[in-house]
DODOKE-85188 format. One record per atom (N, C-alpha, C): z, y, x. Coordinates in steps of 0.02 Angstrom, whole numbers, plus 50000, padded with zeros to 5 digits. Example, Ala and Ser with C-alpha at 12.3 -4.5 7.8 and 13.67 -1.06 7.14 Angstrom:
<recs>
503904971650660503904977550615503904983550660503544988850642503574994750684503945000250645
</recs>
This chain:
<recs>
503794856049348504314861249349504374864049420504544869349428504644872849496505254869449525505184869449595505654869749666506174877049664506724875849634507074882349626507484884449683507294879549730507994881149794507534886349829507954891649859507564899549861507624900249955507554900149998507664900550065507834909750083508424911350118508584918850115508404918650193507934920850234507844922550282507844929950335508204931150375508554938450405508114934650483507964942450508507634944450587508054948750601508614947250648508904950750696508544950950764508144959250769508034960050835508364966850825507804971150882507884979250876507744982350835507104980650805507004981850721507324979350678507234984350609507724981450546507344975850516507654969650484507584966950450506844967250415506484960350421505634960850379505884959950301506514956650284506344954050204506214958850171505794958650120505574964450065506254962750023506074970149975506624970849940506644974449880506564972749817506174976349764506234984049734505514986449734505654992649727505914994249653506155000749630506475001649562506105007149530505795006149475505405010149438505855013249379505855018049350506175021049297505655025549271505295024149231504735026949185505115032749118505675029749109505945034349050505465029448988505225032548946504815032948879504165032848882503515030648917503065030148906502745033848833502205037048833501865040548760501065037048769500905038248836499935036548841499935033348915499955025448889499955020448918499395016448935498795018648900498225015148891498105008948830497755006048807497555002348757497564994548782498054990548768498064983748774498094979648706497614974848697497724968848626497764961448680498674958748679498514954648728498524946748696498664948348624498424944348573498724936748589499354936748619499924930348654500014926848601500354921348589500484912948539501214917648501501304922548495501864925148489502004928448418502624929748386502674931148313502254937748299502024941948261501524945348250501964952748252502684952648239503114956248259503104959248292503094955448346503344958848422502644959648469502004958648412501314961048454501214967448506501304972448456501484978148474501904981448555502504979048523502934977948581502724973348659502374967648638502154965248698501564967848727501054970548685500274975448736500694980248765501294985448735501384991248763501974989048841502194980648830502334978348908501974977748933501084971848934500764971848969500394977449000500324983048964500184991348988500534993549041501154992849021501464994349086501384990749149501384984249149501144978649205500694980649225500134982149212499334983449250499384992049249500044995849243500165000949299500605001349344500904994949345501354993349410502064996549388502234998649339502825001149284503084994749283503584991149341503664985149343504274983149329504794990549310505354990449308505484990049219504994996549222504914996749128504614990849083504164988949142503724982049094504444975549101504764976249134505434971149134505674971449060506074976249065506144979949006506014977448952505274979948943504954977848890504814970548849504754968048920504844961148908505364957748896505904959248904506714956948898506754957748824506374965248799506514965248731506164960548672505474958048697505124953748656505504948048666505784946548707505904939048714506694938248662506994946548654507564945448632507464944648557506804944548544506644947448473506344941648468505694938148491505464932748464505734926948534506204922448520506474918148580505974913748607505344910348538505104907048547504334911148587504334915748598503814920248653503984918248731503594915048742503584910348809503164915148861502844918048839502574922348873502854930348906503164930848872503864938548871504124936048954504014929148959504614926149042504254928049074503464921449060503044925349100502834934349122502794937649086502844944349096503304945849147504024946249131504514948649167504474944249240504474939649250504164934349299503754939849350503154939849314502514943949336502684951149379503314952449341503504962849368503864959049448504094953549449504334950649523503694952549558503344949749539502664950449598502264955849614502354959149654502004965449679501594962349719500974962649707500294959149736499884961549777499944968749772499754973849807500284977349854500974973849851501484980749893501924976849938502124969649921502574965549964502804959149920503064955049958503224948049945503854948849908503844944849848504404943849831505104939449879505634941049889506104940049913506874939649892507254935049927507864935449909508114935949829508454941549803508594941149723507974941449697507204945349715506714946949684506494939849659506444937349726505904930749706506474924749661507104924749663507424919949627507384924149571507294928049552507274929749468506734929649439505964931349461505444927449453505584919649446505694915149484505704909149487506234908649397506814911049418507024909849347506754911149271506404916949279505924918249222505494914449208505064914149260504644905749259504784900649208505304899149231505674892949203505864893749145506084896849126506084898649073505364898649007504984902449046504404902949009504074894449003504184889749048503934886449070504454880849001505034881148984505314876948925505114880348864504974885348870504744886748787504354885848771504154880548710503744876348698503094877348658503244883348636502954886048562502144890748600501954891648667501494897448700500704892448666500134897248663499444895848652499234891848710499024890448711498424887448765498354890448819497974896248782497944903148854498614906548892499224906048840499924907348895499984901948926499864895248910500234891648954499844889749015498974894749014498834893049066498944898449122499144903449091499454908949106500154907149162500444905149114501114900849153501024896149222500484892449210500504888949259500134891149303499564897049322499614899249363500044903349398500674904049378500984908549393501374906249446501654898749394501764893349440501544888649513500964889049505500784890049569500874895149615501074900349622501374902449627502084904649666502604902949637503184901949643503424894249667503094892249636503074883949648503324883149742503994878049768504104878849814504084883749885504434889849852504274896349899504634895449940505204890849955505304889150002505174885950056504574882650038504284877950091503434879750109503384885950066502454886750073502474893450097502104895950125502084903250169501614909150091501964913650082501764916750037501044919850017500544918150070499994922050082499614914650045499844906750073499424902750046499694901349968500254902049946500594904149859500014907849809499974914449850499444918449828498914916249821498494912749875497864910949851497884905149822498534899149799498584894849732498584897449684498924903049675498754907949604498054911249592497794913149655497064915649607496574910649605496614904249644496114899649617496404896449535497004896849525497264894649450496984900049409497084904449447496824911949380495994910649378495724910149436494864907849419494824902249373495424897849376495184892149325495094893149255495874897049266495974900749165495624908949158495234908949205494694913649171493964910349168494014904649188493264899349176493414895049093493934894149105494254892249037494294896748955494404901648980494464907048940493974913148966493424911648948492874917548969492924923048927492994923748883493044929448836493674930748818494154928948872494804932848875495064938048935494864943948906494694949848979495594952848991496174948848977496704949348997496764943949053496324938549052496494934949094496104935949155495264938049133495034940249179495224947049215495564953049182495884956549238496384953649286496894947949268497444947549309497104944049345496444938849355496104934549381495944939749438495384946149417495354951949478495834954849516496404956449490497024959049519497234952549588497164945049554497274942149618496744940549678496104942649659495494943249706496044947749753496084953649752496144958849773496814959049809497104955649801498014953849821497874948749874497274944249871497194939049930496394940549970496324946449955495464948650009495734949550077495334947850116495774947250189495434956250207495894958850260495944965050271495514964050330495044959850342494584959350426494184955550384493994956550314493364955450283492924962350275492464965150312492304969950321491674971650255491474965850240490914962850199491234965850127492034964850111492204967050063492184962450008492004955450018491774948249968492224947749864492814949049927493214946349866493404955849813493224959449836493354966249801492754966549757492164964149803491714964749754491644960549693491894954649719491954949849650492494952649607492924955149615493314955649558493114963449525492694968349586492354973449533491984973449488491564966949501491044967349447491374963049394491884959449388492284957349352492634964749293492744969449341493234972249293492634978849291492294980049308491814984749282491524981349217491524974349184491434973549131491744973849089492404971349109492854973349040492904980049049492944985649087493114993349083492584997149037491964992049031491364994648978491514993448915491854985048926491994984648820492594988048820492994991448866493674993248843493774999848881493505003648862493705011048897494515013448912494785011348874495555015448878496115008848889495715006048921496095000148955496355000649013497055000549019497375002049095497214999949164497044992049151497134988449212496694987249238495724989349197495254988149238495094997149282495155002549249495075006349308495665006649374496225003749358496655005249409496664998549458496274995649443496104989049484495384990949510494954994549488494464997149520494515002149572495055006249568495055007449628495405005949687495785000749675495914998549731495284990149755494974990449723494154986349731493854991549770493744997549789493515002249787493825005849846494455003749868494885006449922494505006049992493985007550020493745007750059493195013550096493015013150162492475017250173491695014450148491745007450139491155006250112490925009350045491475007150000491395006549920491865013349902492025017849930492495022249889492055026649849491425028049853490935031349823490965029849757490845021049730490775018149694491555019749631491865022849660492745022849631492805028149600492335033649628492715039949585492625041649473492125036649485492295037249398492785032449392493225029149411493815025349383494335028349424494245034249467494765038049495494915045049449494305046249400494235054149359494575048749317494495043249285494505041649225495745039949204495575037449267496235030349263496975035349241497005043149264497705046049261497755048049190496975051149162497075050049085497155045649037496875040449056496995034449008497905030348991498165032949070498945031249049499195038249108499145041749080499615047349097500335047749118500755043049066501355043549079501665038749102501405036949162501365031549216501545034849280501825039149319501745042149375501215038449447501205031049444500795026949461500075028149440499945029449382499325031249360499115037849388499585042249397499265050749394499295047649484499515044649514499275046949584498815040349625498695035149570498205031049589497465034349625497275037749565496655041549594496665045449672496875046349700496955049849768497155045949802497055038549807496765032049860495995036049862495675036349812494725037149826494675045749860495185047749822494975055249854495135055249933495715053549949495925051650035495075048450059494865041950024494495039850067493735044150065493605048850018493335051350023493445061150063493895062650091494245068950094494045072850053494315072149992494245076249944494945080349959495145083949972495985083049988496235088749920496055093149896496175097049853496435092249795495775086849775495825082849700496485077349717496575079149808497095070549810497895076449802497955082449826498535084449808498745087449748498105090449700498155088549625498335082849606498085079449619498405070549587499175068649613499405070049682499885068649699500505073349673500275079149656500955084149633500925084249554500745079349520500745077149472501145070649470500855066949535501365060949508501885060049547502055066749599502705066649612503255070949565503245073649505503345075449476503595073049428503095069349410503235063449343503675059149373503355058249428504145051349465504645054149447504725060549508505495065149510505845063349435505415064549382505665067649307505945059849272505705054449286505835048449283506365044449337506525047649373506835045849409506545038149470506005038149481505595033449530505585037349576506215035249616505945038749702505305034849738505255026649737504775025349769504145028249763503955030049681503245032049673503585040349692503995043249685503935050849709503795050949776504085045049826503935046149900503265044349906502985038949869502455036649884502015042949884502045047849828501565053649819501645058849861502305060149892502525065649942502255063550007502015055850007501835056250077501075057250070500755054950019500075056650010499965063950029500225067449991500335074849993500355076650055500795074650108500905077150158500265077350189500135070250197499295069550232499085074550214498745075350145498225079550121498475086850162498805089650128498935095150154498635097450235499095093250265498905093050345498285092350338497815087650312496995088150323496645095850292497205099850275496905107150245497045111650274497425112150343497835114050376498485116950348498505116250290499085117850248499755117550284499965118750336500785115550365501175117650327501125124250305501775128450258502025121650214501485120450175501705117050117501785108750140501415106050195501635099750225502445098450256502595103350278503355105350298503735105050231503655108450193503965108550119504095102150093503535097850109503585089650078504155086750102504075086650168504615087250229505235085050229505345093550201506125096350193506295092550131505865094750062506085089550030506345084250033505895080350085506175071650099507025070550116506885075750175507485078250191508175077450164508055082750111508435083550048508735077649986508485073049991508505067149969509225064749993509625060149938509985055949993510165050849974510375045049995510475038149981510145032249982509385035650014508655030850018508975024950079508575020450088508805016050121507715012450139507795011950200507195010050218507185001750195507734997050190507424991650164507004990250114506814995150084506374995450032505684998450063505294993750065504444995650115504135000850082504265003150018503735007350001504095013549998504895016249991505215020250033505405021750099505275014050124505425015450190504735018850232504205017050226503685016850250503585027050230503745029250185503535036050157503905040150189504605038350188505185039750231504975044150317504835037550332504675035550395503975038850459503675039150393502935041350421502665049750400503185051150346503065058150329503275064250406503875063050409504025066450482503465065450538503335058250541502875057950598502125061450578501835061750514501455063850520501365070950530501995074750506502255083550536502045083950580502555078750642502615082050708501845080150735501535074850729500905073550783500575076550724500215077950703499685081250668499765089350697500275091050679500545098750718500475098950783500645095050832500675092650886501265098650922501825095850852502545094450893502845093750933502755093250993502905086951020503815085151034503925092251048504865091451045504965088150994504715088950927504765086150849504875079250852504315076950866503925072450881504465067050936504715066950977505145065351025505745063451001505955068050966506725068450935506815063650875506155059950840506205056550756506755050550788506845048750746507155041950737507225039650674507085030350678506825026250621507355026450565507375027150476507675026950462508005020350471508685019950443508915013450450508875008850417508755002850440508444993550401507674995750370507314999950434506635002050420506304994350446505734992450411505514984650434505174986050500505114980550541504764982250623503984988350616503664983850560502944989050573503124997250553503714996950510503515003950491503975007050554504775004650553505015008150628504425009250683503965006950692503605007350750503185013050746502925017450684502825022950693503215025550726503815027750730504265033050748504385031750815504645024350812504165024150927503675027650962503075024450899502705028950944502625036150946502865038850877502885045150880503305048050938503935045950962504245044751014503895046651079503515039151089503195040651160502555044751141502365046051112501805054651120502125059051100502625058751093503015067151093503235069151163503405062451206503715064651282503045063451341502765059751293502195059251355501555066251347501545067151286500835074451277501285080451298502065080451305502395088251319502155092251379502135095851395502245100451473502715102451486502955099151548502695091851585502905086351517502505081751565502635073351507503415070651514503705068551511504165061251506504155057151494504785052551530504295045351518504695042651446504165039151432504335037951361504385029251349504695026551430504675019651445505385016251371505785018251373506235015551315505905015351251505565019551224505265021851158504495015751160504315014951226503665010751226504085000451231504635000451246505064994751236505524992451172505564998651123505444997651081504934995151031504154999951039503584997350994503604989351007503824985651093503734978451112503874975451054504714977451056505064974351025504784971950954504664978850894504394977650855503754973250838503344973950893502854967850896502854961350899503494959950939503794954550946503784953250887504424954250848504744952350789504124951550742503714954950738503134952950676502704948250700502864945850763502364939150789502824935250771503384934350765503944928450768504024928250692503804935350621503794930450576503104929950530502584931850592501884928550576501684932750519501614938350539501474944550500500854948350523500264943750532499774944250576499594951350554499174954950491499094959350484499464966650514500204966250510500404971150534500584971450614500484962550641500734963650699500114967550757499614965750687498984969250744498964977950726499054981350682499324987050673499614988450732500394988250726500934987750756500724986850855500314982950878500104981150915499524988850952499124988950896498674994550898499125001250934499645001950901500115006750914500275009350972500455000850986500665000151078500195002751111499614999451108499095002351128499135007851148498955011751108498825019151106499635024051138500055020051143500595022151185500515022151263500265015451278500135015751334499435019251368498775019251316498305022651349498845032551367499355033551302499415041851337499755041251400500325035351398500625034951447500225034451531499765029451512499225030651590499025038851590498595039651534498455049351530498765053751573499615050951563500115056451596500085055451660500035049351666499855048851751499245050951794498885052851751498335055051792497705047951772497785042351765497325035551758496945037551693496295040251679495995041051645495605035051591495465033351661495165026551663495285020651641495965018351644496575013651623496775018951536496755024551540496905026251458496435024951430495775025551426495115025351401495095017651387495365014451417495025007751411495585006051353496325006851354496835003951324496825008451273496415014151260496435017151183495755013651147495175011251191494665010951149494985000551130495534998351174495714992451122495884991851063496374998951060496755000451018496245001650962495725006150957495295007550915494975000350877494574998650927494334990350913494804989350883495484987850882495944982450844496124985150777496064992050759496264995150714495654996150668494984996450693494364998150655494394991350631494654983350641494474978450618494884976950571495154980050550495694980150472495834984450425495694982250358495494986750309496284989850312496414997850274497054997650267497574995250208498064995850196498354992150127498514998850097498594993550035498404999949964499135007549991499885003250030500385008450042500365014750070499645013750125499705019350159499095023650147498995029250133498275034650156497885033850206498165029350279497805027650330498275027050388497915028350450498585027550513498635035650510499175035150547499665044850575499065048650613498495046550641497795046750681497675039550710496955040950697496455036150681496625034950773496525030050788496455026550854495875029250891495335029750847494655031750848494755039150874494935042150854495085049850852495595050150913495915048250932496255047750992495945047451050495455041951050495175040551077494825044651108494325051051069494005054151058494145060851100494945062151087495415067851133495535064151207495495059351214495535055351281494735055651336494425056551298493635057451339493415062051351493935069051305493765074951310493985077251346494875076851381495115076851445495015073351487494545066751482494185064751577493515069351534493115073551519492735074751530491995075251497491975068351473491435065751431491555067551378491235074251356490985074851297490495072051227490015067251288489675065651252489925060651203490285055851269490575051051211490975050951162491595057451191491715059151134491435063651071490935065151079490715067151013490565060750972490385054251013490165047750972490905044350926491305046550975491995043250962492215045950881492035053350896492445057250844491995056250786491245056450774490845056350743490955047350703491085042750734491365035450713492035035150691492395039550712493105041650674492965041650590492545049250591492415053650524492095049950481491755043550522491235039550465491995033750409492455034050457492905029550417493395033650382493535042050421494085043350356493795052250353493325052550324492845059650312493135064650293493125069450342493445077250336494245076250362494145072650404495095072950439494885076550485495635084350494495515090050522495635086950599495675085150613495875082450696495035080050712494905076350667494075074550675493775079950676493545082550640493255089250641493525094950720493895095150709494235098950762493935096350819493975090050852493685087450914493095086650915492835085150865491865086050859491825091750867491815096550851491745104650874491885105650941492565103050971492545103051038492295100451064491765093051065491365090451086490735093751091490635096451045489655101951051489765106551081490535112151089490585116151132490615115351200490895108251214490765106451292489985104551316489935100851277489075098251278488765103551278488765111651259488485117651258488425117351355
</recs>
């Protein structure tokens, strides 16, 4: 049985608060959800009812798949699996840690699922990976939880080989525990070729193209993605998650036209459903794209929209983060810089994401004519670094870190130290080229790389920066700032 005592942990620094905090989906009515038979120990009744929950689960409809599941369980009691489900919508595997009320109501679902006596074989092995899991979250660090659950899920998909529900959730946890400084890509690939098989016996199956492309989320493999990026928004349409999945591959490929088709579709469907997280999530996609088309008219528009909004609250990472980084990407992409100067973090924004708006901060006062010093705004990014070393948030603290970086190479810049910027942007680069990005964001506000690149071009060296910018474009292809400085690189080299 699980360890139910739940630990509530708060970071008071200068940054807001790290605990995650669950996002809220409102789907409305689902019509074309995709095709699930999840064929559970459960009354024959409520079959129906339970594929069109698990549909929703493997599109991250985690609010609606609750839902759904509340209702099977109200209908058949002895469906042990309905807990598990609702259990399951706790865990965002791809977006943040369960926490505080999130993770004690998982844990309680659990338990639940875990006394009802009546589940198959295959739920209850279902269950107990889940259990692993949840299993003492108070005393185990959530990253090693995760990888107890997908070695349980490898077990009950060795167990159950010809059960391709188990083998998708088995891939889904490859992909939730692939380390982001695996450059090799090990564990994406194992769970692609995993779900590129079931996506062959099961075409209109939700959860293997939309797990393919985030297998696929990369500069290596995004090539490999775009037939499960054409395929995934039709197969469950009325998912707003689904319609803007596909434009992860188009970003990594700069397709930018097919990624703001996809995104003003599924900010739309959000809006109309009422999911601000997936509407911000798509407005910030949008924003990017745009800006990579030089589009500002309509990147501003995203903007104002955000703007327009009210009652958001950044403790929520996947609003806060959209929130947060949409402005910044206005002002420095435009090159704002008054803009740019003036942001400030929304409030109980978590350290990594407040730390955009630092730095947007210090390159708004340090690139102006004349510069300013942007010494408070660069004691802030500290701060935030701090705090994600103190709660061992390695991934973002090296982000976050990267940041600094690149604060201080402009800050030397302004001084005249070319030499001292060059060196402390190309760390920044190094530290940022060595981590894949996560599924939340389109990429960084500019590539480190690309910074870099504008830094060699004012001491001089063209050459290198044409190498700089040209190693930029190889990781995020057709970003207008890339392009832009490679051109100024052959014109100097002229």
């Amino acid at each position: 049985m699980l360890d139910k005592s739940v630990a509530a942990l708060s970071l008071a620094l200068l940054c807001a608060p790290l605990s995650a905090q669950e996002d809220h989906h409102h789907h409305g009515v689902p019509e074309h959800l995709g095709t699930v038979r999840f064929n559970a120990g459960c009354a024959p009744a409520v079959s129906a009812s339970l594929d069109r929950a698990v549909a929703l689960l493997h599109s991250f409809a985690y609010e609606d798949a609750g839902e759904s599941f509340a209702a099977v369980a109200a209908r058949d009691p002895a469906c042990a699996i309905a807990h598990w489900g609702r259990s399951m919508t706790h865990y965002h595997q791809l977006w943040d840690v369960p926490a505080g009320a999130g993770l004690a109501a998982g844990i309680a679902e659990l338990g639940k699922a875990e006394m009802t006596g009546s589940a198959s074989p295959r739920d209850r092995a279902l269950i107990r990976a889940l259990g692993a899991y949840y299993g003492n979250a108070d005393q185990v660090p959530a990253a090693t939880r995760a990888l107890r659950y997908s070695d349980a899920m490898g077990a009950a998909a060795r167990d159950f080989p010809e059960d391709d529900e188990v083998a998708a959730f088995y891939a889904l946890s490859l992909l939730a525990t692939a380390s982001a400084a695996d450059h090799a890509h090990a564990r994406q690939k194992q769970a692609a070729d995993i779900l590129e098989r079931i996506w062959k016996r099961l075409p209109d199956h939700p959860g293997a193209p939309h797990y393919l492309i985030h297998a696929y989320d990369s500069a290596e493999l995004a090539q490999r993605g775009l037939p499960a990026a054409r395929a995934y928004a039709k197969i469950a349409s009325s998912t707003p998650h689904a319609l803007h999945m596909p434009s992860h591959i188009f970003t990594r490929l700069g397709l930018w036209a097919d990624s703001i088709a996809s995104n003003l579709a599924a900010r739309d469907a959000a809006k109309a459903q009422g999911d601000v997280g997936e509407q911000l999530h798509a407005m910030d996609y949008l924003t990017y794209a745009y800006l990579q088309r030089g589009d500002i008219a309509h990147a501003a528009r995203e903007v104002a929209a955000l703007r327009a909004l009210t009652g958001l609250s950044g403790a929520s990472f996947k609003i806060g983060y959209a929130s947060n980084a949409m402005p910044v990407r206005l002002a420095i992409e435009t090159r704002d810089w008054t803009t740019a100067a003036g942001l400030s973090p929304m409030a109980a924004s978590s350290p990594q994401v407040a730390a955009l708006v630092w730095w947007a901060r210090a390159l708004g006062k340090l690139r102006a004519t004349p510069p300013a010093s942007a010494d408070s705004d660069i004691a802030q990014l500290e701060a935030c670094r701090d705090a994600l070393r103190t709660a061992y948030d390695a991934y973002w603290l090296a982000q976050t870190d990267a940041l600094l970086k690149s604060a201080l190479a402009w800050r030397a810049a302004a001084a005249g130290d070319n030499v001292t910027a060059i060196a402390a942007m190309s760390d920044a680069a190094n530290q940022e080229d060595g981590l894949e990005k996560l599924p939340l964001t389109p990429g960084p506000i500019v590539p480190a790389r690309e910074q870099l690149g504008e830094l060699l071009l004012v001491a001089g060296r063209p050459r290198d920066a044409l190498t700089a910018f040209n190693t930029a474009l190889a990781s995020a292809p057709r970003r207008l700032g890339g392009l832009r400085g490679k051109a100024e690189a052959k014109q100097q080299i002229r």
